[in-house]
N, C-alpha and C positions, 0 to 999 in steps of 0.2 A: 016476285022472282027471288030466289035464293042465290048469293052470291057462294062462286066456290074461290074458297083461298087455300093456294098450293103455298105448302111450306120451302124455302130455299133449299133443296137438296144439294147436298154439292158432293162429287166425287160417284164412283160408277159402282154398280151394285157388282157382287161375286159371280152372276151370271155371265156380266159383259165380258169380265174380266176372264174367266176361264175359257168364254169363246175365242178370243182374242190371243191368247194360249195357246191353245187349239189349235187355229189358224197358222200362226206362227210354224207351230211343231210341223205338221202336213207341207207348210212350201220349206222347209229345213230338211223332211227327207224325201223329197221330194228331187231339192238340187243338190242334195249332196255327190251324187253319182258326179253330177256336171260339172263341179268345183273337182272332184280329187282328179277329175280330166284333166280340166282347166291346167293344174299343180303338177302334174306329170310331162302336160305338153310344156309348160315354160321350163321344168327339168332339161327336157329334152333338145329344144334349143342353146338353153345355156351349155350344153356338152359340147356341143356341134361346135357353136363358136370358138369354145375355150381351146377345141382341137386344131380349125380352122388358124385361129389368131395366133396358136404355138409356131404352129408350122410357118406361119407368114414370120412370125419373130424371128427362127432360126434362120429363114432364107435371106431375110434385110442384116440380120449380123453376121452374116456370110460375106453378105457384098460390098457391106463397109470394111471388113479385114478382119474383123473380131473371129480368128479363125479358134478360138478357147470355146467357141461357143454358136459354133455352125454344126451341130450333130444332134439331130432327135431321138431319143430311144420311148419305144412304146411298150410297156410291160402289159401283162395280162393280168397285174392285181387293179388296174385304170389310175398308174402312176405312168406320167410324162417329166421324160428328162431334158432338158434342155442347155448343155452345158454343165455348168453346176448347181443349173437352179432344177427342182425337184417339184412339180404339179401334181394336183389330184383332181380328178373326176367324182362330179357330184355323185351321190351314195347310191350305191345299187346299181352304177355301169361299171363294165367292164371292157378290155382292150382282146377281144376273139383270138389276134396273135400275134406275138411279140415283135419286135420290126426296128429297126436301126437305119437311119437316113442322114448322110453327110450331104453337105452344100458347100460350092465350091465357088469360087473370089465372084463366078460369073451370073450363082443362083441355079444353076443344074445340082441335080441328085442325082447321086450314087446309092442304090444303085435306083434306076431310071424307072420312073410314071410308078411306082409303088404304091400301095394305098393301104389304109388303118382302116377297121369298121368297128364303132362301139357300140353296144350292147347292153339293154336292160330289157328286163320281161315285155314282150311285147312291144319293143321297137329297136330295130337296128337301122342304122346308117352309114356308109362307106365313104371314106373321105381322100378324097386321091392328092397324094402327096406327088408334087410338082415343083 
């Protein structure tokens, strides 16, 4: 009987290697659709909040006294005022129309139940200013 003796190959031949390639590329566009979702809805959220959390700012320095700094203004380039401090909205929203809400020692707005909707391709949300 003939013995067979294999030589130690070590490392992968350019076939494996380019299937593996391959593979790679196809689940890459594959989920790219799903990821730049992914990246848009967590945009989207962080809007929501940062609009949400302003307006809870302005209403709590309202009712501590901080009356320098009890007034939102919402511009339509997706600049928020608050006071003296000047916010932006992440890239590519915008504020649909402009809008100015004072809060008073007790946390009511002037003027009353008002509300802001921001805006980027393909998603809008309105947020009611209370």
């Amino acid at each position: 009987m003939k013995k067979v003796v294999m030589k130690n190959n070590r490392g992968f031949t350019l076939m494996e290697l380019l299937l593996v390639v391959a593979t790679l590329a196809i689940v890459a566009t594959v989920g790219m659709p799903y990821m730049s979702e992914a990246y848009y809805s967590m945009h989207d959220g962080t809007a929501e909040s940062m609009v949400t959390n302003l307006i809870s700012s302005a209403k709590s320095r309202a009712i501590a006294g901080r009356t320098d700094e009890n007034t939102i203004k919402f511009k339509t380039d997706g600049t928020i005022e608050v006071g003296s401090n000047t916010y932006k909205l992440p890239s590519n929203f915008e504020i649909t129309t402009a809008a100015e809400y004072t809060f008073d020692l007790k946390g009511n707005v002037s003027p009353s139940n008002g509300s802001v909707t921001i805006r980027r391709r393909g998603y809008s949300r309105t947020i009611n200013v209370r």
